[in-house]
C-alpha positions in Angstrom: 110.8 90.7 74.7 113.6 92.4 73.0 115.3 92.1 69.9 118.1 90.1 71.9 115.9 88.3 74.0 116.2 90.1 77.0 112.9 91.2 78.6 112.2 94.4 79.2 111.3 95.4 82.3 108.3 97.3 83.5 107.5 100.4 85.2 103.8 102.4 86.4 104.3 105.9 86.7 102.0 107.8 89.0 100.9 111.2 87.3 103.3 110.6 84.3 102.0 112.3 81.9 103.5 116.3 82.9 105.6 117.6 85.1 108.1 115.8 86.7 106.1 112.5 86.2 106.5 113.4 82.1 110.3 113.6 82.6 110.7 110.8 84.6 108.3 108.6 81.9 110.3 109.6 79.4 114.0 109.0 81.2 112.7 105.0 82.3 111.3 104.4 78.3 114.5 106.1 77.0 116.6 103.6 79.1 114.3 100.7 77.0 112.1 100.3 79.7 108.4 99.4 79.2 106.1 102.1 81.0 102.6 102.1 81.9 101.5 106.3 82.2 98.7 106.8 85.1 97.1 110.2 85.0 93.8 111.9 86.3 94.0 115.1 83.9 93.8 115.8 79.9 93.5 112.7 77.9 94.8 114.2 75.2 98.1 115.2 77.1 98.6 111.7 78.1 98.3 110.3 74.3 101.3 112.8 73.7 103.1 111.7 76.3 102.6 107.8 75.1 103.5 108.7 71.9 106.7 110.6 73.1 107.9 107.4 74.9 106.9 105.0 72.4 109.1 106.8 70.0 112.3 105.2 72.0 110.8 101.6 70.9 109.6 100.5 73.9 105.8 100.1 75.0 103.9 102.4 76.6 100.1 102.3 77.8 98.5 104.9 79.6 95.8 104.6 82.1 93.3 107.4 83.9 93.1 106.7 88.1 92.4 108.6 91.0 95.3 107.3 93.1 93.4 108.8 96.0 90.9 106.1 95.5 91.6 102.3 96.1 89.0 100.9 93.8 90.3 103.0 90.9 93.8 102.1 92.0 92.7 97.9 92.1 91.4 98.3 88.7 94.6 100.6 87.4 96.5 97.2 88.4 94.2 94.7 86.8 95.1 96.5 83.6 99.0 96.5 84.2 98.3 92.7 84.8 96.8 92.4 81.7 98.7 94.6 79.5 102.1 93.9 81.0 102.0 90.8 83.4 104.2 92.1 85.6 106.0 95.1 87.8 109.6 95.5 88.3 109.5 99.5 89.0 106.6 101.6 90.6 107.2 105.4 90.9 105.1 107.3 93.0 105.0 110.6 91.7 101.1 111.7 91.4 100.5 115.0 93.6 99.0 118.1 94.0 100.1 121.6 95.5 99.0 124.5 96.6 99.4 127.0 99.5 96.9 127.7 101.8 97.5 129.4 105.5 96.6 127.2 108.3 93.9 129.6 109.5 92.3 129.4 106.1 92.5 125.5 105.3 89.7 123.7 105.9 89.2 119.8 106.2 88.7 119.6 102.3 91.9 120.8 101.8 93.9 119.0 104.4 91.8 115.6 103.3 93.0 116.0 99.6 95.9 116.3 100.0 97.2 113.6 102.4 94.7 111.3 100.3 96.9 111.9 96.7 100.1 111.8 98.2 100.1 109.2 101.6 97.1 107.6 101.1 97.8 107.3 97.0 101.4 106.1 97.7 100.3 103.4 100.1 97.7 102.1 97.9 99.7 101.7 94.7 102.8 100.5 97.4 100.3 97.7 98.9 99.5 96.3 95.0 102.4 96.5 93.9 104.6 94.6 96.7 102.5 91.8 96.5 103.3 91.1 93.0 106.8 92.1 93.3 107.6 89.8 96.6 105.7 87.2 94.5 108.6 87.0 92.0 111.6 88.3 94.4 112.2 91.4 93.1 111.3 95.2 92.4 111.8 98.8 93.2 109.4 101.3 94.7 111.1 104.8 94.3 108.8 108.0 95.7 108.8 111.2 94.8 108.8 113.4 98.3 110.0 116.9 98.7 112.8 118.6 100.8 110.1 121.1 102.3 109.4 117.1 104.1 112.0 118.0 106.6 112.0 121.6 106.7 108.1 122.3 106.5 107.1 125.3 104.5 104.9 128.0 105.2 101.4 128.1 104.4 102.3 124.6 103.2 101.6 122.5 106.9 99.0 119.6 104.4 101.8 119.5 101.9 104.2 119.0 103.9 102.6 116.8 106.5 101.6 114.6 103.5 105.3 113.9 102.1 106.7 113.9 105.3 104.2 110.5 106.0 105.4 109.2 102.3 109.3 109.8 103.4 108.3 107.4 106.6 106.7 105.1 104.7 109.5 105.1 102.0 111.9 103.9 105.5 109.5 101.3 106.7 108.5 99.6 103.4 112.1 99.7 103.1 112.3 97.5 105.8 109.6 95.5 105.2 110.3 94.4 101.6 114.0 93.8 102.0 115.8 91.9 100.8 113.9 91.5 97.4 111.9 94.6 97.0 114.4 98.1 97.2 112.5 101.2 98.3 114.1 104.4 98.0 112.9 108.3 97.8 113.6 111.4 95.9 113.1 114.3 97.5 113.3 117.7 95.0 113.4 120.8 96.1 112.2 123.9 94.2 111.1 122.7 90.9 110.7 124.0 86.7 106.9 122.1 86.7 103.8 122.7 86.7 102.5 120.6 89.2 104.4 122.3 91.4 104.2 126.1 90.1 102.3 127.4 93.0 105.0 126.0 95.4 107.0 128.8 93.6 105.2 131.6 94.0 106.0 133.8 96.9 108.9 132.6 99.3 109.3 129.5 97.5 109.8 131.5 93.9 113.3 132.8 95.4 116.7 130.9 94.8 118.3 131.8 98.1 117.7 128.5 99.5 118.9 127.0 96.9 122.7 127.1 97.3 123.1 126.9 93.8 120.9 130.0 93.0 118.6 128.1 90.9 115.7 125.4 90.4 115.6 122.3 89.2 114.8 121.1 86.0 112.1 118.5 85.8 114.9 115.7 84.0 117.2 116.3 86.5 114.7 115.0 89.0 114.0 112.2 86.4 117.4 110.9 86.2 117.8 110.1 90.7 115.0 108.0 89.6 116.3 106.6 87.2 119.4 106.1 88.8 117.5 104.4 91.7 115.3 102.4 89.3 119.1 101.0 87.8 121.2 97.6 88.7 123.9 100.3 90.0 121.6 101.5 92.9 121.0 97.8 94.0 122.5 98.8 97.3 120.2 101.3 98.0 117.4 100.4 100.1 115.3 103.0 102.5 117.3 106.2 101.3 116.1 109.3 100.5 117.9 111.5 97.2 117.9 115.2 98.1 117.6 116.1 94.5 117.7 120.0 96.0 120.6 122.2 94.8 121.2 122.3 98.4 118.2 123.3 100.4 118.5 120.5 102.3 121.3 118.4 103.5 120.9 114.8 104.8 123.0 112.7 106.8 
């Protein structure tokens, strides 16, 4: 509870502790929400980043899971349960990236991938509408790409893999409503880590971006955020091109 009485609500980020998932951590526990931090890397990295948010007032727990793996994901959950007792906001976020050409990828590499990104969305989707239909309301909000409807070269599994989250985004959309909302942000060329090899070659230049640069990683945070707000409560099944332009929707 809050110092007014108002409880705070409750968000898992997936791969929150760098990159995109670090901004958006810290945007959602800067806004006074509670946040629990999943990550599969550097332990030590995740402390900072638990720290970071924790310094807005709010609470903040962190939690290593292979979101690629169900049984890691059940048990990621359990602890939310019991650390939190509930979910109002899940971000899917956790990904990988890296280019590979399509002579050269082999199963591994095609496997990985959709497993973190579909597969991982769907299972953290699946726990978490279940608790959030169980007390009429929540917001799942995904991080896709725009290279999800404009492929990329040497990029077919990455693309493939957030093209299948940007479909699921549409159906659990229609699935959940009226009491769950689930929405998509879909960034383009991007200031992180995570996505640093997505920049190299073709994808390092800014003339597809029509505003001749990248993105920074808070500037992806705050769609999310937006979504993850009371004023997006109208939203339901979209998809943010949070792009500079590289690709246009409607």
């Amino acid at each position: 509870m809050s110092s007014n009485g108002k409880q705070h609500k409750v968000a898992l980020i997936t791969g929150g502790s760098r990159g995109i998932g670090k901004a958006i951590t810290l945007e959602l526990a800067k806004s006074g929400i509670h946040v629990l931090i999943n990550y599969y890397g550097d332990d030590k990295e995740a402390a900072d980043v638990k720290r970071q948010a924790e310094s807005y007032g709010i609470r903040a727990e962190a939690v290593h899971a292979d979101v690629s793996d169900p049984s890691q994901v059940k048990e990621m959950f359990q602890t939310l349960d019991e650390q939190f007792g509930r979910l109002d906001i899940l971000v899917n976020n956790a990904g990988i990236a890296q280019a590979v050409k399509i002579t050269e990828m082999n199963d591994e590499h095609w496997d990985r991938m959709i497993k973190i990104h579909l597969y991982g969305a769907f299972y953290t989707s699946r726990e978490a509408a279940s608790r959030m239909l169980a007390q009429k309301a929540g917001k799942i909000i995904n991080v896709t790409s725009d290279l999800a409807s404009q492929g990329g070269a040497e990029l077919s599994h990455y693309a493939a893999a957030k093209g299948g989250v940007t479909a699921l985004t549409k159906s659990l959309a229609r699935e959940l409503a009226p009491y769950v909302l689930v929405n998509a942000v879909a960034p383009g060329g991007t200031f992180s880590d995570v996505r640093s090899s997505l920049e190299e070659g073709e994808h390092k230049s800014d003339s597809r971006h029509l505003l001749g640069r990248l993105a920074f990683p808070q500037e992806i945070a705050r769609s999310v955020m937006f979504l993850a707000s009371d004023d997006a409560n109208i939203y339901t099944g979209q998809v943010l091109g949070a792009n500079g332009g590289s690709s246009m929707n409607g």
